[in-house]
MIZA-969422 format. One record per residue (C-alpha): residue number from 1; residue in three letters; x, y, z. Coordinates in Angstrom, 3 decimals, decimal comma. Each point is the difference from the previous one (the first is absolute). Layout:
N
    n  res        c1        c2        c3
  NUM  ALA         X         Y         Z
...
This chain:
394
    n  res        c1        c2        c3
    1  UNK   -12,230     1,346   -25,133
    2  UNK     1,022    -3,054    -1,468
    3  UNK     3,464    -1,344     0,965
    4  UNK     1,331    -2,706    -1,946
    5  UNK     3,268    -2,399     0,121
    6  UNK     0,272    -0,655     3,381
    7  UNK     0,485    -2,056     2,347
    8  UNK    -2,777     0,371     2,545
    9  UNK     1,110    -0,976     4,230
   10  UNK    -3,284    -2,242     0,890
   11  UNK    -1,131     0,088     3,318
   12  UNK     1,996    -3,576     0,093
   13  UNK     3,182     1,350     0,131
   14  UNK     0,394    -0,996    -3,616
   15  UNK     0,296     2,056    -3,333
   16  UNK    -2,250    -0,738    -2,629
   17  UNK     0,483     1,254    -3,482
   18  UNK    -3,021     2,476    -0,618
   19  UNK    -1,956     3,168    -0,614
   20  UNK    -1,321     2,051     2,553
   21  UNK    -3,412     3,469    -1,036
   22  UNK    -0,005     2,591     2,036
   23  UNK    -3,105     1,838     0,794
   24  UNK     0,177     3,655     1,879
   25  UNK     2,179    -1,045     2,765
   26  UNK    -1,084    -3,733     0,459
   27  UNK     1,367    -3,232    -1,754
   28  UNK    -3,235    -0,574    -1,631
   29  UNK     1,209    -3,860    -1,659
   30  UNK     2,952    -2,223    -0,238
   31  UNK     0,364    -2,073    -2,554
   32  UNK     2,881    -3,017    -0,736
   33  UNK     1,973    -0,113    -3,314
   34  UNK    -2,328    -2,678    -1,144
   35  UNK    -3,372     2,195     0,228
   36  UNK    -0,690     2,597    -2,946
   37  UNK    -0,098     3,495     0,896
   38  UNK    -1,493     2,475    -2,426
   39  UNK     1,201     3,740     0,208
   40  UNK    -2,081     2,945    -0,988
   41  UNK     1,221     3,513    -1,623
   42  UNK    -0,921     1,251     3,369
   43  UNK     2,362    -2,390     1,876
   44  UNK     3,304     1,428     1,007
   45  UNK     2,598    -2,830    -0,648
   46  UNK     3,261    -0,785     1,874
   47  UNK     2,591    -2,418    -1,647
   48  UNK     1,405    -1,489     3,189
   49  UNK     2,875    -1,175    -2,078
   50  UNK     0,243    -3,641     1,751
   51  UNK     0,445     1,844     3,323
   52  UNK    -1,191    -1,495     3,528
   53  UNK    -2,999     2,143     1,273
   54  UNK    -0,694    -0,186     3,124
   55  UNK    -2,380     2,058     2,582
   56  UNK     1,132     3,205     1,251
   57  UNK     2,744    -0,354     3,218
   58  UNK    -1,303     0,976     3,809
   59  UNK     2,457     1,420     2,366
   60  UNK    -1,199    -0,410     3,220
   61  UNK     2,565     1,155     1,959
   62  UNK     2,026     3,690    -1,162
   63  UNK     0,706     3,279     1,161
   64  UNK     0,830     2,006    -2,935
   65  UNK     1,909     0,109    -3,473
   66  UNK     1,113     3,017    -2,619
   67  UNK     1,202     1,855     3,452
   68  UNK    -3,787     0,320     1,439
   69  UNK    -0,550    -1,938     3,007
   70  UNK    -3,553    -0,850     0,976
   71  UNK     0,556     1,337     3,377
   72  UNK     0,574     3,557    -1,413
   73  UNK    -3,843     0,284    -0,003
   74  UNK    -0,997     2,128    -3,017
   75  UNK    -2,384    -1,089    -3,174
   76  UNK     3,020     0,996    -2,001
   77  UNK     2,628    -2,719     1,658
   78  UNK    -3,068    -2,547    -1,179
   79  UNK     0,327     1,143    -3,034
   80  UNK     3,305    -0,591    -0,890
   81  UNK    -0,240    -3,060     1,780
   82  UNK    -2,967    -1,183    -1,382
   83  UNK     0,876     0,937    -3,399
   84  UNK     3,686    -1,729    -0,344
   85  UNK    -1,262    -3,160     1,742
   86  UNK    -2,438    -0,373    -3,124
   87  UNK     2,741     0,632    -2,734
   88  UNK     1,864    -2,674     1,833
   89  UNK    -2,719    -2,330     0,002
   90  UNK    -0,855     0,072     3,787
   91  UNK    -4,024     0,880    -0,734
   92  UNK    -0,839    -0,389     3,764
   93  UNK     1,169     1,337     2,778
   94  UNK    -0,393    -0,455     3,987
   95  UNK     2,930     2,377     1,121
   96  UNK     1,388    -0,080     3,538
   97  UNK     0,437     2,359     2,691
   98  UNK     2,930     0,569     2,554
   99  UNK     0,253     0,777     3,565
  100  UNK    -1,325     3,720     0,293
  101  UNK    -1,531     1,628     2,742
  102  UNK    -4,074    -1,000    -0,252
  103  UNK    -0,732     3,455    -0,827
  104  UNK     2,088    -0,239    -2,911
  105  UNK    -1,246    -3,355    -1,379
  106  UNK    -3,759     0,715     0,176
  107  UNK     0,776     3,127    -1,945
  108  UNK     1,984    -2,180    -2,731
  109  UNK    -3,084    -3,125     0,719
  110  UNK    -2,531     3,178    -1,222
  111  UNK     1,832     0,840    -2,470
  112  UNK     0,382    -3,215    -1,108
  113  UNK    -4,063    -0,486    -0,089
  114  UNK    -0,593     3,323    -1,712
  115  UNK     2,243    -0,985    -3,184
  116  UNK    -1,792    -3,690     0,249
  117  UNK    -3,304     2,199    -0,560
  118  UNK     1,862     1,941    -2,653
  119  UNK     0,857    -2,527    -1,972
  120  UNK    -3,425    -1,907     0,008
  121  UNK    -1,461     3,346    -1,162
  122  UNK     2,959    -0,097    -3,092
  123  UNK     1,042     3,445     1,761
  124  UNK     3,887    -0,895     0,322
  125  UNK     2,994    -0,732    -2,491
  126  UNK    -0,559    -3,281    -1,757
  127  UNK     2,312    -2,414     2,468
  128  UNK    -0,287    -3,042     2,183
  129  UNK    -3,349    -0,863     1,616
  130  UNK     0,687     0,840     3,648
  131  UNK    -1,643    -2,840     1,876
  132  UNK     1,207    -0,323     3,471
  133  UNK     2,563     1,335     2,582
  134  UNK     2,170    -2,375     1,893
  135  UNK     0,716     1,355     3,271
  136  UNK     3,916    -1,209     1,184
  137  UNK    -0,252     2,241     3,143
  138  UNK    -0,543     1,429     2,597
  139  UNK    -0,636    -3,258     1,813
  140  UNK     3,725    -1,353     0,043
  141  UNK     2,360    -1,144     1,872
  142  UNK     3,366     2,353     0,709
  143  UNK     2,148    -2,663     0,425
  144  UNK    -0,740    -1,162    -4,292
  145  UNK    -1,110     4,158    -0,840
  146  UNK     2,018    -0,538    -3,193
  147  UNK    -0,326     3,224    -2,129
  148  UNK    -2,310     1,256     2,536
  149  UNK    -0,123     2,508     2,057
  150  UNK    -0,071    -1,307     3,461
  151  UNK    -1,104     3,543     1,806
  152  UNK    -3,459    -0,598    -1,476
  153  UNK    -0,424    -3,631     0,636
  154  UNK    -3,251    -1,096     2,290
  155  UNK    -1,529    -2,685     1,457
  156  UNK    -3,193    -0,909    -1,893
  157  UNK    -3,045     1,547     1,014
  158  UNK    -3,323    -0,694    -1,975
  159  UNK    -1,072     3,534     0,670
  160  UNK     3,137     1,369    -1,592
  161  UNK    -0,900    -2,939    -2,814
  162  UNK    -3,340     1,322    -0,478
  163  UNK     1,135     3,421    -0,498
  164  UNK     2,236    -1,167    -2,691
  165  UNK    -2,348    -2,257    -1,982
  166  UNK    -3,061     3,012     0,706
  167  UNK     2,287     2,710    -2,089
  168  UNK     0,853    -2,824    -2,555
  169  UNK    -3,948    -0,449    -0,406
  170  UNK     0,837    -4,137    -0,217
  171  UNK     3,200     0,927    -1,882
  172  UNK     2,401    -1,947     2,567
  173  UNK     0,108    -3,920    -1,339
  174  UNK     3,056    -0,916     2,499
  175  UNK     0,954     1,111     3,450
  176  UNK     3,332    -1,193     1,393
  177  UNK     0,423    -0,610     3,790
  178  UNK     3,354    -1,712     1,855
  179  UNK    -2,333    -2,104     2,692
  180  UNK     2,874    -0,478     2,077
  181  UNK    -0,063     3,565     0,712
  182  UNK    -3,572     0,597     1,773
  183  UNK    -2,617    -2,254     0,755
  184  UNK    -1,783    -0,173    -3,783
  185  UNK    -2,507    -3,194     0,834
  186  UNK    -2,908     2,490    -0,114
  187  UNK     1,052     2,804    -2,791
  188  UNK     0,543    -3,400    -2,223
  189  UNK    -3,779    -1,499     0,765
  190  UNK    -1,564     3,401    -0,252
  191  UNK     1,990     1,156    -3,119
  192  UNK     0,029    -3,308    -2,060
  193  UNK    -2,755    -0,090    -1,612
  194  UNK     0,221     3,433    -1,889
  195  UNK     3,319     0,140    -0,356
  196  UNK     3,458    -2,922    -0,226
  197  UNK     2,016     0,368     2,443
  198  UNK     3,780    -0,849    -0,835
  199  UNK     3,009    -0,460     2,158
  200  UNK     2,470     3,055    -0,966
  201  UNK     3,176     1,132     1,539
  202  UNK    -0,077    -2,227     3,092
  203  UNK     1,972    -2,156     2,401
  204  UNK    -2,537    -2,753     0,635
  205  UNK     0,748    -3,212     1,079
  206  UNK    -1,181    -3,246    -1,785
  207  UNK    -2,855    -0,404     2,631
  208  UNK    -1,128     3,957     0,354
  209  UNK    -0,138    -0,176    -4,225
  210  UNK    -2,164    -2,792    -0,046
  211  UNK    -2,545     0,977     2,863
  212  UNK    -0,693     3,269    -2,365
  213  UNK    -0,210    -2,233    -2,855
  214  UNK    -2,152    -2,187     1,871
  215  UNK    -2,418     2,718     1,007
  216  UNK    -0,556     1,299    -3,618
  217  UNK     3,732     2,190    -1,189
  218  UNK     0,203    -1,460    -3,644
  219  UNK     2,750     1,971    -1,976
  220  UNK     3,941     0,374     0,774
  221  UNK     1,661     3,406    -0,856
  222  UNK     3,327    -0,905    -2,116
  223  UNK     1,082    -3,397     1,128
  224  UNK     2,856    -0,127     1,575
  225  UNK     0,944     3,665     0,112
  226  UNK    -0,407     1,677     3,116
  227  UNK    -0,949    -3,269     2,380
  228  UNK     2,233    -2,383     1,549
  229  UNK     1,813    -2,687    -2,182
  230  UNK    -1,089    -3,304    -0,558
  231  UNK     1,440    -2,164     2,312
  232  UNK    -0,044    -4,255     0,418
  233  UNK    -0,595     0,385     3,668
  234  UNK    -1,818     4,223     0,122
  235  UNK    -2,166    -0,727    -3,426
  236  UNK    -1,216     3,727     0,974
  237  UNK    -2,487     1,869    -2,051
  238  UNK     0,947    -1,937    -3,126
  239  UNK    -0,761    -3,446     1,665
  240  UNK    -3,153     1,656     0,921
  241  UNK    -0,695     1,194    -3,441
  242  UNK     0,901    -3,982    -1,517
  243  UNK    -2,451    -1,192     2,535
  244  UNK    -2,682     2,069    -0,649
  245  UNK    -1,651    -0,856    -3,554
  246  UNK    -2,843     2,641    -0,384
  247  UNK     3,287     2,481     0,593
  248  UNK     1,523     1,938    -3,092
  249  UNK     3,338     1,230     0,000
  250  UNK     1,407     3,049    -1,883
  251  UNK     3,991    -0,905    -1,651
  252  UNK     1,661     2,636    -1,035
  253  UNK     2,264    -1,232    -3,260
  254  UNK     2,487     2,571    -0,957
  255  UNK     2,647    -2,456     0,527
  256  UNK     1,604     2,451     2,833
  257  UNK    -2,818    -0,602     2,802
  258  UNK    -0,243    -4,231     0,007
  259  UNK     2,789    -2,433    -1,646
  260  UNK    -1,477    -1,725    -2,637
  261  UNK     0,885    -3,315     1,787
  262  UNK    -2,480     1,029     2,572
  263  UNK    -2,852     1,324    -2,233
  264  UNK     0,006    -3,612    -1,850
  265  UNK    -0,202    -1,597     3,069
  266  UNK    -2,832     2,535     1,928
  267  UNK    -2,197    -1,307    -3,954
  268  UNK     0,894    -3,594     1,144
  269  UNK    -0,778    -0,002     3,550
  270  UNK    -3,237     2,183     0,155
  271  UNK    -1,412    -0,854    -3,377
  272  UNK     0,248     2,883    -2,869
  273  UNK    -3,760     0,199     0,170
  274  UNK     1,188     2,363     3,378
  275  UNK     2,370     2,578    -1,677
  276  UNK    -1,089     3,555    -0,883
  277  UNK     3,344     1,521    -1,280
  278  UNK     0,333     3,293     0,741
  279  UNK     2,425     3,119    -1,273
  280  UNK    -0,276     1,987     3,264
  281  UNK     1,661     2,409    -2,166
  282  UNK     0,652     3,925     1,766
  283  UNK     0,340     3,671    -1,991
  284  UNK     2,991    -1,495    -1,742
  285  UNK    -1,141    -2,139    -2,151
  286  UNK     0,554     1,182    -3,345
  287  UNK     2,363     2,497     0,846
  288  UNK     3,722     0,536    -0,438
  289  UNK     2,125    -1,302     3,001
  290  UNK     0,266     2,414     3,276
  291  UNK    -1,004     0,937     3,082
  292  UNK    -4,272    -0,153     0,917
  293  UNK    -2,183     0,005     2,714
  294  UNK    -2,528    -2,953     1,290
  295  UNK    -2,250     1,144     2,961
  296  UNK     2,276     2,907     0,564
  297  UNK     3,182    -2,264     0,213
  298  UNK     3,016     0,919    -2,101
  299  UNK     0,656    -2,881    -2,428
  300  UNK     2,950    -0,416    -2,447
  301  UNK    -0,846    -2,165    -3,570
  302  UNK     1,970    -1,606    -2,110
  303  UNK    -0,993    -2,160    -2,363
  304  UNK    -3,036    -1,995     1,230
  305  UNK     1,093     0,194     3,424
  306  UNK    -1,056     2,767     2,509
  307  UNK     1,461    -0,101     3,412
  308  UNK    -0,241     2,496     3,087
  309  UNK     2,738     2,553     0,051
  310  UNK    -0,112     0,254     3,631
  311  UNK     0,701    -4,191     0,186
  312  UNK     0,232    -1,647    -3,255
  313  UNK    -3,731    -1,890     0,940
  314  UNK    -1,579    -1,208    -3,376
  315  UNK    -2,721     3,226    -0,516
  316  UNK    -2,333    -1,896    -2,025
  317  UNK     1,067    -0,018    -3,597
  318  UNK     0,287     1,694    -3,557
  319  UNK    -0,964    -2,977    -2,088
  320  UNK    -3,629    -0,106    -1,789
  321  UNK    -2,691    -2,974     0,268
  322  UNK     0,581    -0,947    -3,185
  323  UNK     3,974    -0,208     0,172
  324  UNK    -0,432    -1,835     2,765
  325  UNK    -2,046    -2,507    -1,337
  326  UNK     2,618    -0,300    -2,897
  327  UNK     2,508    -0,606     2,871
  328  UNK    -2,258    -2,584     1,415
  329  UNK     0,126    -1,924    -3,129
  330  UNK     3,369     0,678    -1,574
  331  UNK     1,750     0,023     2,541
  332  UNK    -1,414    -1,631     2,815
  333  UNK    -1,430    -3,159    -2,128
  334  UNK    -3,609     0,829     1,078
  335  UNK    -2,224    -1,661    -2,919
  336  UNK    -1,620     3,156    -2,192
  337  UNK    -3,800    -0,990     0,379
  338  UNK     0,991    -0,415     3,639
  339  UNK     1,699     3,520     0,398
  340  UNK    -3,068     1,591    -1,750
  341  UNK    -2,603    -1,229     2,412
  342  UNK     1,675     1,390     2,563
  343  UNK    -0,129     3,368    -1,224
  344  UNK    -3,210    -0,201    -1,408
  345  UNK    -2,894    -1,786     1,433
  346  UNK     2,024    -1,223     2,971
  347  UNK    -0,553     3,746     1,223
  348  UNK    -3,165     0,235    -1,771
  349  UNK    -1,329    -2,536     2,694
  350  UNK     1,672     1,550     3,205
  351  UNK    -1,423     3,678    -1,305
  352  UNK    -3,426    -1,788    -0,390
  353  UNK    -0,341     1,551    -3,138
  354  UNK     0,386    -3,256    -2,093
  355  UNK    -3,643     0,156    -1,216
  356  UNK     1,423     2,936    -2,634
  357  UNK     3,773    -0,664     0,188
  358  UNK     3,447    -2,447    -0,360
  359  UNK    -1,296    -1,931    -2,826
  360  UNK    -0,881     0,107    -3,407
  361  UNK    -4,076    -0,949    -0,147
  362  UNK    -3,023     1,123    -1,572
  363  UNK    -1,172     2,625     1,898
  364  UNK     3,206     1,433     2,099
  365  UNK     1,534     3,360    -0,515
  366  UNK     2,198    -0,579    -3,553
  367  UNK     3,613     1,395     1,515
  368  UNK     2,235    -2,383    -1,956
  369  UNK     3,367     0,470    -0,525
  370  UNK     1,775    -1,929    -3,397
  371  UNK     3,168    -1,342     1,230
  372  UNK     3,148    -1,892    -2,628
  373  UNK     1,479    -2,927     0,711
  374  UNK     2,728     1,698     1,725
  375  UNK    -2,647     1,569     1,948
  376  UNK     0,581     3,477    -1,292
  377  UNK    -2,940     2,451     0,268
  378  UNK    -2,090     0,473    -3,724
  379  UNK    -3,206     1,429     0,791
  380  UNK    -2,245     0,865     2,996
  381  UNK    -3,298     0,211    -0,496
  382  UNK    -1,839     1,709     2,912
  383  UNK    -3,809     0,000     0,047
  384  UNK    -0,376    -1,056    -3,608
  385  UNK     2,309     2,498    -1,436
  386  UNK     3,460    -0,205    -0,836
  387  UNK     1,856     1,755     3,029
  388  UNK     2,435     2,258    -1,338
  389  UNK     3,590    -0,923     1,527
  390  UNK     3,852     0,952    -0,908
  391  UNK     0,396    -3,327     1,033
  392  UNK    -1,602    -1,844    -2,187
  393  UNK     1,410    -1,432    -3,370
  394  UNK    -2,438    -0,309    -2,597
């Protein structure tokens, strides 16, 4: 395929007027606006109308969308998840667990592995590359459980660990502890090196957050939601995070979970080069407003927001990757080349899958996605085809 009229993201955060060939499912050249290009009858070309085109979106951090929740455990649930994520322009996905009994998650972890074989055998519905699973629990803390259940929370155990990453068959990319919880020095140095260990749902203090940093913990699980605040004289986990620079933090930007104020000042103080935005979107995403579960917790929606029916707690939320990087830039004055890194190679990295993802280079998987100016969704193009979507405008 040969698409034309675009302007191409570069791997320098800048957009380049251009044309970009397709081969099978690789982007075999790219070429500026200045370089000829000659088409054959056998080329397939795309008009890209002037539109931005950028590489396909990674959400590293979800539980479900179109009212299937990863957790639910079935090939189908993947399906539909897999398959909407695409049409939206999401052509990656590392989806997250919740706090379930460890019975329960290794059968959703094999699950999870089995449609990962699926789909490199071209065996499932045509949908998001599953990539990774980002475990938020059962390592937490009680005292910041969140949407969690806190009847199935644990101290972390690298037996229990194993188990999990043995019935993903390598499929688990994050593990989330709360070190103030247990004594995590060794699960972090003998789990480090095959897996990142992030900071989720905890109640660390500045000092217990950087000793796990210190001995190898490298990711935070939605800054700022479910750990303590960030205080002048308690700098807590978010101090931590700021002092740690091989750390990358998830922000959620739905404009409900972090004030705008905040998010432009976490891009100023940690350096945007940090940021993975996240949707950490649930079943409702998608849907019409009412009443859902997360982790078998009732949850009300409406709108984009999602709260606990039993408390009113913020239960993740119903807003999409890509609507939240919108957010980030319309509304939260987040620069767009900046925004897109951080849900595109920005993950890419942390996933360790950067070698075939998150940019737009000869060679890497061609999942684009053919944005307007006022960043409305034209065209995905998932594996060198265009992806069918209802979303999409032209």
């Amino acid at each position: 395929m040969i698409i034309k009229n675009i302007k191409i993201y570069q791997p320098d955060q800048t957009f380049v007027p251009g044309v970009i060939i397709t081969e099978d499912d690789h982007i075999k050249e790219v070429y500026t606006e200045r370089e000829a290009v000659e088409s054959t009858a056998s080329q397939q070309v795309l008009d890209g109308q002037g539109c931005y085109c950028i590489p396909g979106m990674i959400d590293l951090h979800f539980h479900g969308c179109k009212g299937a929740d990863f957790c639910d455990g079935t090939r189908e649930v993947l399906d539909t998840i897999s398959q909407f994520e695409a049409s939206i322009g999401v052509t990656a996905i590392s989806p997250a667990t919740m706090t379930l009994p460890v019975e329960k998650l290794e059968q959703i972890l094999e699950n999870a592995a089995d449609y990962r074989d699926l789909q490199e055998k071209k065996q499932t519905i045509w949908g998001a590359d599953l990539v990774g699973v980002n475990m938020e629990g059962p390592f937490i803390s009680k005292v910041k459980k969140g949407a969690q259940d806190e009847k199935n929370i644990i101290p972390c155990d690298v037996s229990i660990y194993k188990k999990f990453q043995k019935a993903a068959r390598g499929l688990v990319k994050f593990v989330g502890i709360a070190p103030e919880e247990s004594e995590c020095s060794d699960f972090i140095k003998e789990v480090k090196e095959e897996v990142s260990v992030s900071l989720a749902h905890t109640n660390a203090d500045y000092d217990t957050a950087m000793e796990a940093f210190d001995l190898g913990a490298d990711h935070a699980v939605h800054l700022y939601n479910a750990m303590p605040p960030f205080h002048h004289r308690n700098p807590g986990v978010i101090g931590a995070v700021s002092d740690s620079p091989h750390v990358m933090a998830e922000l959620i930007c739905d404009g409900i979970h972090i004030h705008p104020s905040v998010v432009r000042a976490t891009f100023q103080m940690m350096g945007a080069e940090r940021m993975i935005l996240i949707s950490d979107s649930m079943r409702a995403t998608g849907m019409p407003d009412g009443s859902y579960t997360l982790g078998g917790l009732d949850v009300n929606v409406r709108g984009n927001r999602a709260t606990l029916a039993s408390d009113g707690a913020l239960a993740g939320s119903a807003t999409t990757l890509p609507d939240c990087v919108r957010i980030a830039v319309k509304k939260m004055g987040i620069p767009l080349e900046t925004a897109i890194a951080c849900a595109t190679i920005h993950p890419a990295k942390s996933l360790k899958i950067d070698d075939r993802y998150g940019s737009i280079e000869e060679g890497k998987k061609a999942d684009l996605v053919l944005w307007d100016e006022e960043l409305r969704l034209k065209k995905v193009i998932k594996g060198g085809q265009i992806y069918p979507s209802e979303f999409c405008e032209i």
